[in-house]
C-alpha positions as CSV (number, residue, x, y, z in Angstrom):
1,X,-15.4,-18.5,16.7
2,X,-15.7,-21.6,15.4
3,X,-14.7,-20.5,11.9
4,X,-11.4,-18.6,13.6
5,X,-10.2,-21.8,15.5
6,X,-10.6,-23.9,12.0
7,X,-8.5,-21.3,10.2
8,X,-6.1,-21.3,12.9
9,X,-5.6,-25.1,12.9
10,X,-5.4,-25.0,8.9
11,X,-2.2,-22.2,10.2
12,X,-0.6,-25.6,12.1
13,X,-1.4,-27.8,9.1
14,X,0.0,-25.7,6.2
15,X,3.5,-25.5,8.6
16,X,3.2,-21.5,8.8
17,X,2.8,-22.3,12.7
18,X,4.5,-25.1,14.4
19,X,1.9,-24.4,17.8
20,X,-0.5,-22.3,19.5
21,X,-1.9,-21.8,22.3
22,X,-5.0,-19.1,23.1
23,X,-4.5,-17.1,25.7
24,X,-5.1,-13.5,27.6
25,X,-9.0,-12.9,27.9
26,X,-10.4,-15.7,25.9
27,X,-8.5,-18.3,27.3
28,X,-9.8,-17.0,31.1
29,X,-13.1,-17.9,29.4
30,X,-12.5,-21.8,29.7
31,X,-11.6,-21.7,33.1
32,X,-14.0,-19.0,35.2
33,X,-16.0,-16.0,34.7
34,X,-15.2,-14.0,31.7
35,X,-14.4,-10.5,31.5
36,X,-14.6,-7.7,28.9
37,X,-12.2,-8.9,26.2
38,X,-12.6,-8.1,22.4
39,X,-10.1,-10.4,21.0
40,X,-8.6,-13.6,20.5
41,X,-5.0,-13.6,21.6
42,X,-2.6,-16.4,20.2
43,X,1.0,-17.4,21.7
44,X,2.4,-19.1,18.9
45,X,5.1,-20.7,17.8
46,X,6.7,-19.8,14.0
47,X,9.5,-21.9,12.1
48,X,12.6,-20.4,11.8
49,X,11.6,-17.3,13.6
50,X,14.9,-16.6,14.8
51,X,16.3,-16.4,12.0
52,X,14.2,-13.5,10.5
53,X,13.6,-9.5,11.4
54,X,9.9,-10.0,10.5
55,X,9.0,-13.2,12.3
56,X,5.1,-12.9,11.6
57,X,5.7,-12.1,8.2
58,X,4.3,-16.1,7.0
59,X,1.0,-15.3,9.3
60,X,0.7,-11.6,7.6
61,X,1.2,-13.1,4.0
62,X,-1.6,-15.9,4.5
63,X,-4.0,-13.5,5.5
64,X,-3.1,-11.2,2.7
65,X,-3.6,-14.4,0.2
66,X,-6.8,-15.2,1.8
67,X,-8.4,-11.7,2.1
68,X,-8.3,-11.5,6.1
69,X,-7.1,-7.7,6.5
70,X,-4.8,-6.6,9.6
71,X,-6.2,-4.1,12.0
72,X,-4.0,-2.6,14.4
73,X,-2.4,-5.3,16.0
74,X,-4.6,-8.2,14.9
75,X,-5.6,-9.7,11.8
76,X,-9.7,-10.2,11.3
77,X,-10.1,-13.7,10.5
78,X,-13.8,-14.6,10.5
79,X,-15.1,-11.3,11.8
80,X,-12.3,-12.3,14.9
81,X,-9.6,-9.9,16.0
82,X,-6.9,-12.3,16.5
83,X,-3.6,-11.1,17.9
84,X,-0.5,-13.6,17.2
85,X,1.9,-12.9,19.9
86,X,5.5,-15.0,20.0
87,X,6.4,-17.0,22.9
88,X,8.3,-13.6,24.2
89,X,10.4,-15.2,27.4
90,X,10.7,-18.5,28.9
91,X,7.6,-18.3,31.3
92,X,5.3,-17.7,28.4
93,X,7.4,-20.5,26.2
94,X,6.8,-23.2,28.9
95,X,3.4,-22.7,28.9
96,X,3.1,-22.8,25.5
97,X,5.3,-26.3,25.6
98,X,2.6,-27.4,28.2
99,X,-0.7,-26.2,26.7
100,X,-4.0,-28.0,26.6
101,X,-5.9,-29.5,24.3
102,X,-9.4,-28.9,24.8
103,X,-12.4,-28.6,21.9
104,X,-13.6,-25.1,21.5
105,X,-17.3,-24.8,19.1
106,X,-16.8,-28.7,18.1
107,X,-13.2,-27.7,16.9
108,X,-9.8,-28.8,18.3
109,X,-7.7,-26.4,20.1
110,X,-4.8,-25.1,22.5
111,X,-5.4,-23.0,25.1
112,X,-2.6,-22.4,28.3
113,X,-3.0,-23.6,31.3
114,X,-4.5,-21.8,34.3
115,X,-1.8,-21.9,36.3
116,X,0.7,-20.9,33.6
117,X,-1.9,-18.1,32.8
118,X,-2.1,-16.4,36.5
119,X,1.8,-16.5,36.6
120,X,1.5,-15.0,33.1
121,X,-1.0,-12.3,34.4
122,X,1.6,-11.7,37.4
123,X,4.4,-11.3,35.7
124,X,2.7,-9.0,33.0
125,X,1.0,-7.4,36.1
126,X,-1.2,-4.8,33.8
127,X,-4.3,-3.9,36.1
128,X,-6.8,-6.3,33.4
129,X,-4.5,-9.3,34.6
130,X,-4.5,-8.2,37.9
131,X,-8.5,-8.4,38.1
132,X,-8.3,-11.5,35.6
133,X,-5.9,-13.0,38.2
134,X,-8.0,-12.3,41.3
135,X,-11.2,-14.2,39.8
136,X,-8.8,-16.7,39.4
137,X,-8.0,-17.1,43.1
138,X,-11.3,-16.8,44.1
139,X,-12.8,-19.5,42.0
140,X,-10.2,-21.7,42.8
141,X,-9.8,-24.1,39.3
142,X,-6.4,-24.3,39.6
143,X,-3.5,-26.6,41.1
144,X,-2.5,-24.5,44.4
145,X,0.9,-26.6,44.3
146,X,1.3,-26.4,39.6
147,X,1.4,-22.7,40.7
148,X,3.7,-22.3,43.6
149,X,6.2,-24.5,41.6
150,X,5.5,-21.9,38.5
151,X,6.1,-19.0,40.7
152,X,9.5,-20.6,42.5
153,X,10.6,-21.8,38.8
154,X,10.2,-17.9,37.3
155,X,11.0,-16.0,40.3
156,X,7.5,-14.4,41.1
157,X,7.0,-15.5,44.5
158,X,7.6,-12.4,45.9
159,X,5.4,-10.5,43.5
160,X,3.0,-12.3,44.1
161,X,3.7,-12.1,47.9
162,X,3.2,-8.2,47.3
163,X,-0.1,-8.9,44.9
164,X,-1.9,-10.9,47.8
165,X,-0.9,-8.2,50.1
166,X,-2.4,-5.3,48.1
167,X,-5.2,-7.7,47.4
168,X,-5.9,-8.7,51.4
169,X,-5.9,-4.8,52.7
């Protein structure tokens, strides 16, 4: 992993990224119990991807030029499936904006926040983030009043209103 995070940051300091942040499965890992998760999923942020059909295109061509071969939906850098995944609405772009530094394997890196990640699960509401976001709530490393204001800001109060409910009987 280690290897993975310094290509990744090499992505930031060659400009093909502008910033990152880890997120999904591997990102849970910093904050609770893990669960069954085979890749490394990235939010990141690409110059001038508006302005292209192919906004991935930079990421694609450096892997290409450095012999990292795609594989479904990831690219294998350093034996890691790594998934880049554009900041896709506002929820997921604020939490990008307010990611965390943290060091990973003696290597710098971005990871989201827990609070931006359960609203993230919420909203994305796939069964995995629904488990994901119940270890959350039981282990209780997160800012009870960071996520109600998450929630209120991106209009998931009620879905989650209707998660705790399934969740509670």
């Amino acid at each position: 992993m280690k290897k993975t995070l310094k290509k990744i940051n090499d992505l930031v300091k060659q400009g093909i990224i502008t910033n990152y942040a880890i997120a999904g499965g591997m990102a849970q890992f910093y904050y609770i119990e893990p669960s069954v998760t085979y890749d490394l999923d990235l939010i990141v942020q690409v110059p001038g991807e508006e302005n292209t059909l192919n906004p991935l295109a930079k990421i694609y061509d450096w892997a290409a030029q450095n012999g990292y071969q795609p594989e479904s939906e990831h690219i294998i850098i350093e034996g890691i499936p790594v998934q880049f995944l554009l900041a896709y609405n506002d929820l997921v772009k604020e939490a990008l904006e307010n990611s965390n530094k943290v060091s990973l394997y003696e290597e710098a890196a971005y990871i989201l926040g827990p609070e931006y990640l359960m609203a993230i699960m919420l909203q994305t509401g796939r069964l995995s983030d629904k488990e994901r976001l119940s270890k959350f709530l039981i282990e209780d490393v997160y800012d009870k009043n960071k996520f109600f204001t998450i929630l209120e800001r991106f209009n998931l109060l009620e879905v989650f209103k209707k998660f705790s409910g399934e969740n509670n009987g």
